[in-house]
N, C-alpha and C positions, 0 to 999 in steps of 0.2 A: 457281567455277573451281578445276580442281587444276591446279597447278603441277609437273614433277616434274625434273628436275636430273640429265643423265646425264653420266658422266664416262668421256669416250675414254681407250683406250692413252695417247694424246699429248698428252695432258691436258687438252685441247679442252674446254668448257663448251657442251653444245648446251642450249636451253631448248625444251620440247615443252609447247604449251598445249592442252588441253582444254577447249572453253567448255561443249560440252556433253555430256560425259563421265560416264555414273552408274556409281555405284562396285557393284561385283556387292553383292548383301543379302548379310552373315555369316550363316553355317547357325543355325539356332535351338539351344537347349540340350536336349538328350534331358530328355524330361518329369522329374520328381521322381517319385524310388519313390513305391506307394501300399500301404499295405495290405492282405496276401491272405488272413490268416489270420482265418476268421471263429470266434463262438463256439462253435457249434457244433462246428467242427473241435477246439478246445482242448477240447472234452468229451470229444471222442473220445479224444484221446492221455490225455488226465487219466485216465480210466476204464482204460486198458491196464496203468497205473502198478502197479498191484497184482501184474498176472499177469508184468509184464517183471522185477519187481524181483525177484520169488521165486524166478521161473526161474534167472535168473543168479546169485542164491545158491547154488541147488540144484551149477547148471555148475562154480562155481567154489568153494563151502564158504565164503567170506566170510561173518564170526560176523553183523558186524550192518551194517545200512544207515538209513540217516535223509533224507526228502527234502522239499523245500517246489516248491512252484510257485507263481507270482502274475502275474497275466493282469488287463491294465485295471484296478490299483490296490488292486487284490483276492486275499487269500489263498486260491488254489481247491483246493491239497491240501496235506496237512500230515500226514507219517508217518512212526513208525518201523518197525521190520525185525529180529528175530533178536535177538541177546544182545549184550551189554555186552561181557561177558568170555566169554570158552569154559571151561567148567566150575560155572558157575555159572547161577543161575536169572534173574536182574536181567536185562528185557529192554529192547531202545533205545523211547526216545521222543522225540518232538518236542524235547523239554528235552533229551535227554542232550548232553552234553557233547564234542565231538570234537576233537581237531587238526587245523587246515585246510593244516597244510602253504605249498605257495606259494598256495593262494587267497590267504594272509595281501597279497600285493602288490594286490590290487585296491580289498580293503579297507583299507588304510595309504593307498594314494593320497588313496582315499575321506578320511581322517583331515588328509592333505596338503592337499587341494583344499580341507575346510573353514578349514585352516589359514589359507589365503591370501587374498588381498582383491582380486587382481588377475590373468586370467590368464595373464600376461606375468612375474609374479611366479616361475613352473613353470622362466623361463630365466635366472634370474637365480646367479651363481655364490655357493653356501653351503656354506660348508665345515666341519668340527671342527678346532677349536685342532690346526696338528700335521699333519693328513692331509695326505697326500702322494701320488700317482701318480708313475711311471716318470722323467714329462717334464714339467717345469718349467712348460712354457708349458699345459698340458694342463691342470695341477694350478690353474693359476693362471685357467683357463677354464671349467671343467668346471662344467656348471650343475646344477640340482636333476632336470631332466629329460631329463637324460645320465642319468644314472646310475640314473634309475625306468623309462629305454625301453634299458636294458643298450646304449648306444652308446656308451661312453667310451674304449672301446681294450679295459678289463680283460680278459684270456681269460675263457672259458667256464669257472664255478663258483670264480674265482679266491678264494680263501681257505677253503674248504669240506673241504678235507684237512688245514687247522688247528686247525679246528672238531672235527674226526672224534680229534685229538691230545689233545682235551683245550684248547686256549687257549680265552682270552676274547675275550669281543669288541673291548675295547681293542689287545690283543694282535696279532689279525690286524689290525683296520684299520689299526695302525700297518705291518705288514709288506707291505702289498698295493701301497706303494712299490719295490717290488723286483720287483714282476710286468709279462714283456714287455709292451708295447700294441700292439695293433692300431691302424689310421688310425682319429683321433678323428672321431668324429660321420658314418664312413661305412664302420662295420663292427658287426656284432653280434654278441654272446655273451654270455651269461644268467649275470648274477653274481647271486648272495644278499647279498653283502659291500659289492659297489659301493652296492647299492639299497638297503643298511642307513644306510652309512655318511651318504646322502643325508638318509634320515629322521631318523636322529637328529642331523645338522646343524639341521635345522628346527625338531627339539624345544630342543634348544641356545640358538637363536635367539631361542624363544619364552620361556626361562628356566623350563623343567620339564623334565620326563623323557616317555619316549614314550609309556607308560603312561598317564602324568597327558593328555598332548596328547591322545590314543586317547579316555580315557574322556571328556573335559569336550568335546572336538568331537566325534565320531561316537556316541562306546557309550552314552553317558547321555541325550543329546538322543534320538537315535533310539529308546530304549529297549528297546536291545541290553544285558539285565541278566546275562545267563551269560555276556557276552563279553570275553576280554582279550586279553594280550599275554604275559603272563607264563606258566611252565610251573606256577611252585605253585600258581597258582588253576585250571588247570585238575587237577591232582594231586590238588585237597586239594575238588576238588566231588564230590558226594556221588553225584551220577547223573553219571560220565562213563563213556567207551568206551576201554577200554586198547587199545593196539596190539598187533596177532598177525601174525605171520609164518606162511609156510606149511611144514609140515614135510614129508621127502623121502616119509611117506609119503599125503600127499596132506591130513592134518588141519591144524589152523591150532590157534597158542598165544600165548598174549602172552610170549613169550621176551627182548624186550627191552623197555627204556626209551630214547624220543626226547626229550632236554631239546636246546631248539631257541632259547632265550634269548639267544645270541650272537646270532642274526640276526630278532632278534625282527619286525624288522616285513617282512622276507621271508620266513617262515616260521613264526612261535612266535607267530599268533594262533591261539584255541582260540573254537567258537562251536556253537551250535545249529542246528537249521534252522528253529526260531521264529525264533530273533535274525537269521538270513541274510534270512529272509521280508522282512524289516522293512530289511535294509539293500537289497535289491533293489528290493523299491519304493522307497524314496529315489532308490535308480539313475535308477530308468527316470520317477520322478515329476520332473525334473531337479533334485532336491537338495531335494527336499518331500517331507515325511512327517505324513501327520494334519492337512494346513491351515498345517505350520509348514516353513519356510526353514531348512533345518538345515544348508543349506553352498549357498555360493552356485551357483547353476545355472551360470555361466560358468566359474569354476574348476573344477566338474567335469566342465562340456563337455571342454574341454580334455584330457581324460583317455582319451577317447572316438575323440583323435583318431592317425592314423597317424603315429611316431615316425621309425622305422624300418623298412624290409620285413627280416622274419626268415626267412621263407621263400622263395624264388622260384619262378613259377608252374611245374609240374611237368606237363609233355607240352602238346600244342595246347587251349588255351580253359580252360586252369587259369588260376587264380586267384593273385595274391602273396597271401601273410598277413605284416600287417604287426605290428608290436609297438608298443602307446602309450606308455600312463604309468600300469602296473603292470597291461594288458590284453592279451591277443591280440586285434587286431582284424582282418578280415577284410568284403568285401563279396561278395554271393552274386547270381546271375546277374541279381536283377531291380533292383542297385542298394543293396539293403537293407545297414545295417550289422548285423553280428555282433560281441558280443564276448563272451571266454570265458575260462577260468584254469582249470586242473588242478593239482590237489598232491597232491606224493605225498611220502611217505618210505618207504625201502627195508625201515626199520624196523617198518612196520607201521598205514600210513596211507594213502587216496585219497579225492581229492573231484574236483569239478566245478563250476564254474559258468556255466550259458552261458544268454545273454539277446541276443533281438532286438527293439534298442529302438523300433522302428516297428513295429511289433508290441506291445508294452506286456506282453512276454511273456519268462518266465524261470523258467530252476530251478537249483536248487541240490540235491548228491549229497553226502554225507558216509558214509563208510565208515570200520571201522575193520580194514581189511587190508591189508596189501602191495598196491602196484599190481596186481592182473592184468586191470586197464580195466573194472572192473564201475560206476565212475562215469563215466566218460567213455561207456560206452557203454548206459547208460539215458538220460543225458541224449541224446545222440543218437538213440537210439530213437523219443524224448521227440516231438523236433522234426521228424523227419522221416514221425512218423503225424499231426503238426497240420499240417503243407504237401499229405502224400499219401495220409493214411486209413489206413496200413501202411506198415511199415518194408521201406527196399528193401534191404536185405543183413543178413547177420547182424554186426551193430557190435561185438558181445565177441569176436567173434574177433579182428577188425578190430582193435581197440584193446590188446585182448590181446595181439597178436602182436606192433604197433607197441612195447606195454612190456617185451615179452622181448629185444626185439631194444637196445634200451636197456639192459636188466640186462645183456648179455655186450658192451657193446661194448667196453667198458674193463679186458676180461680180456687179460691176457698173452698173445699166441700161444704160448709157451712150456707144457707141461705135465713142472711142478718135481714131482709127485707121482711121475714114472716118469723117474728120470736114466738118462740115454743109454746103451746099454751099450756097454761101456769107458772109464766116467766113471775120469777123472783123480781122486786122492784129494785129503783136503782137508791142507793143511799142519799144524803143530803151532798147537796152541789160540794161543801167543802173538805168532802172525803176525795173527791177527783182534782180538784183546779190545783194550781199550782206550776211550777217549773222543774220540769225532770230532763235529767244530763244522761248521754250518751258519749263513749269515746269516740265512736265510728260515725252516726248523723246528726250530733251537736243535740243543741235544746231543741225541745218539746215544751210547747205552753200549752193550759189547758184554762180557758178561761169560762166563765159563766157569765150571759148574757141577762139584762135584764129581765126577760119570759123567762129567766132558767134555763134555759138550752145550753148545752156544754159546747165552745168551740177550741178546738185541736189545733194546735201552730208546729209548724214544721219548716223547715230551711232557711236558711240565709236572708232570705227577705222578710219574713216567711210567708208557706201559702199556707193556707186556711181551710179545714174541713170540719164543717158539723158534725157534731159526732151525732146518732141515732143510738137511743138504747134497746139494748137484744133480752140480754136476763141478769138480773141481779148486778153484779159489778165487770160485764160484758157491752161494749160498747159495737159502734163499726161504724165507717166513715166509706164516702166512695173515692176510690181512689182514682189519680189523674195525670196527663203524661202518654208519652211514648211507653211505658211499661204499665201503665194501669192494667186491674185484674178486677174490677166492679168492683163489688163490697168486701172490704178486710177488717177482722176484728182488731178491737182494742178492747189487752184486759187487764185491770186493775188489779194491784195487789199488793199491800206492805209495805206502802212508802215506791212501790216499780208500776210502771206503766209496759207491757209489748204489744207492741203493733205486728200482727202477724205477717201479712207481705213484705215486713222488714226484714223480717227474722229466718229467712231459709238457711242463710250461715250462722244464725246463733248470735245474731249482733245487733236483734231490735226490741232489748230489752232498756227501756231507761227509768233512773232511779231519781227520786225527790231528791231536791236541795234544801 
């Protein structure tokens, strides 16, 4: 018999019995994904591998590419691509050496999930002697899985233009105290810093360095032997892939050096696509590699699973994409999970990894160019001729255009190379020079050169930038780095100096001493 208790306007108590009343059946659950992708299909994309990779070398001049795939526990293709360096003979292989950029986050989790022994442990609040956020309370909550699914408040890339100055990693995490927050635990934006500062709380915890936590749970069990954390060992190996940027006129050079050490376990792992081989099947084996338990399957379920939505679905029957625990994760129309990680540095680095774990199937892209999506869009290529025999769009363009549109968003609307005509002049040198202080990126010198030319000091060593005059007490300098945006103003006023690419959190104002 159900009983059920309705309550009048007037507070009346009626009692309604049912003796023989069936309650309707709850709808059943939509079946469990199954598996579509058969072997034969993964021979077919595996075979394309050759002609897709070349081709978009050819499209885009990318020196060299390196890529693994592993399908049912199995390494089915294992290849490198093109040169080390441009100018030289030394071609990539299996072994050579890369910077993964932010893959480094899938793998640290990886490093994190062996760490732990429970996976409830992922929310527990760990912090560095000292760290501090915005908000008190925030600071005082903020768990290890905050800050690996970017949902802690941080803005997007907060401390990353400290980084670009010259400081250390002690340095920013102690300053990332000063950076606005967004509402905790239901806002996202992709920090390096946040998700550093998380790891190396944990290494802390454990009474080693991250390095040391890195090799003795993941890089040694797994027998991941080229792989680290640090920039000297990748520097100082023998077969690695320098980084090239591309030049205006369409060749590519290794013109700069990325030391990626402050954020080492967001960015400053360096690995193989042997060694990835091997951490992928660990992925998809759930934390088993070779017969052996190298990080317990539960802590790295957990990793696997949706943290945050970072995206929201875009037009009718799109999909959210959500962000885990150092993953993009994502589900595709039959149910299936996806997960995947891109890294790039501006400097002269991209990769890919994307794996469908029902599926038992994965690759990993390692390039050694500036983004123009040549890993992001092989691995798609990848996966999209094992679902449907052929790729249904061209993906480099596709990923291409998504990176370009990336490279300018953060330029100035302003163009400081052509001041206005009837620019206001600039005053006498001794209204600009001087020393101005900042909480958040210390001093600012502005000194005057004998020709008069105004020079701009900035960070810890500091670097140095001419300033150019635009109009009146409007300055601009070019800016330099993993986050450069070409020209950014400096504008003078009352004793304060703001550099505008400082200033997107309100923090690149600095005042005369």
């Amino acid at each position: 018999m159900r009983t059920v208790r309705v309550i009048g306007s007037a507070g009346a108590a009626v009692i309604l019995a049912a003796a023989t009343a069936t309650a309707t059946a709850a709808p059943s659950p939509p079946p469990a994904p199954q598996p579509r992708i058969t072997d034969a299909q993964v021979n077919t994309a595996v075979t394309r591998i050759d002609a897709t990779v070349t081709d978009m070398m050819t499209r885009t001049g990318v020196p060299g590419v390196s890529v693994a795939v592993v399908h049912d526990g199995k390494v089915v293709y294992l290849k490198g691509f093109g040169l080390r360096r441009t100018g030289e003979s030394a071609k990539v292989d299996p072994d050579t050496v890369f910077q993964i950029a932010s893959l480094s986050k899938p793998v640290s989790s990886t490093v994190v999930a062996g760490a732990l022994t429970t996976p409830d442990e992922w929310d527990r609040h760990t912090a560095l002697p000292g760290f501090a956020l915005k908000d008190p309370w925030v600071t005082d909550h903020v768990a290890t899985a905050d800050l690996f699914s970017h949902r802690s408040g941080l803005p997007d890339h907060a401390g990353d233009l400290l980084e670009d100055l010259g400081y250390d990693q002690s340095y920013i995490l102690d300053h990332l105290r000063l950076e606005p927050l967004s509402p905790f635990r239901a806002s996202y934006a992709y920090t390096n810093f946040g998700f550093t500062a998380a790891a190396e709380a944990i290494a802390r915890a454990k009474g080693t360095s991250w390095q040391k936590l890195s090799e003795d749970t993941l890089f040694k069990p797994a027998g991941m032997t080229r792989t680290s954390t640090r920039f000297s060992a990748f520097e100082q190996a023998a077969d690695h892939a320098a980084t090239h940027v591309k030049n205006p006129d369409g060749t590519w050079s290794p013109r700069f050096v990325r030391d990626p050490d402050a954020q080492a376990p967001a960015g400053g792992v360096s690995s193989t696509a042997r060694d990835l081989s091997r951490w992928m099947r660990l992925q998809l084996g759930g934390g088993s590699l070779d017969g052996k338990q190298i990080v317990p399957a539960d802590t790295l379920a957990r990793t696997h699973l949706p943290e945050i939505v970072s995206q929201p679905p875009t037009g009718a029957g799109g999909h959210p994409t959500f962000y885990g625990l150092g993953w993009n994760v994502s589900y595709d129309d039959a149910g299936r999970l996806r997960l995947s990680h891109s890294g790039a540095f501006q400097l002269g680095a991209n990769t890919n990894v994307t794996m469908l774990p029902l599926e038992r199937l994965g690759i990993v892209v390692l390039t050694n160019g500036a983004p123009v999506g040549l890993a992001d869009a092989v691995a798609l290529d990848f996966f999209d001729t094992a679902e449907h025999g052929k790729p249904g769009t061209d993906w480099l363009a596709l990923a291409g255009a998504a990176y370009a549109q990336m490279e300018t968003a953060g330029r100035s609307p302003t163009d400081y190379a052509h001041p206005p005509s009837g620019a206001k002049p600039a005053q006498d040198d001794s209204a600009y020079t001087g020393t101005y202080d900042n909480p958040y990126y210390g001093k600012l010198t502005v000194t005057a050169g004998p020709d008069g030319a105004l020079t701009l000091a900035l960070g810890p060593k500091p670097m140095r930038f001419p300033l150019t005059h635009y109009d009146g007490n409007t300055f601009s300098y070019e800016t330099s780095g993993e986050n450069a945006v070409g020209r950014t103003g400096v504008f003078f006023s009352d004793g304060t100096v703001r550099v505008e690419y400082l200033d997107a959190n309100h923090l690149g104002t600095f005042t005369q001493e």
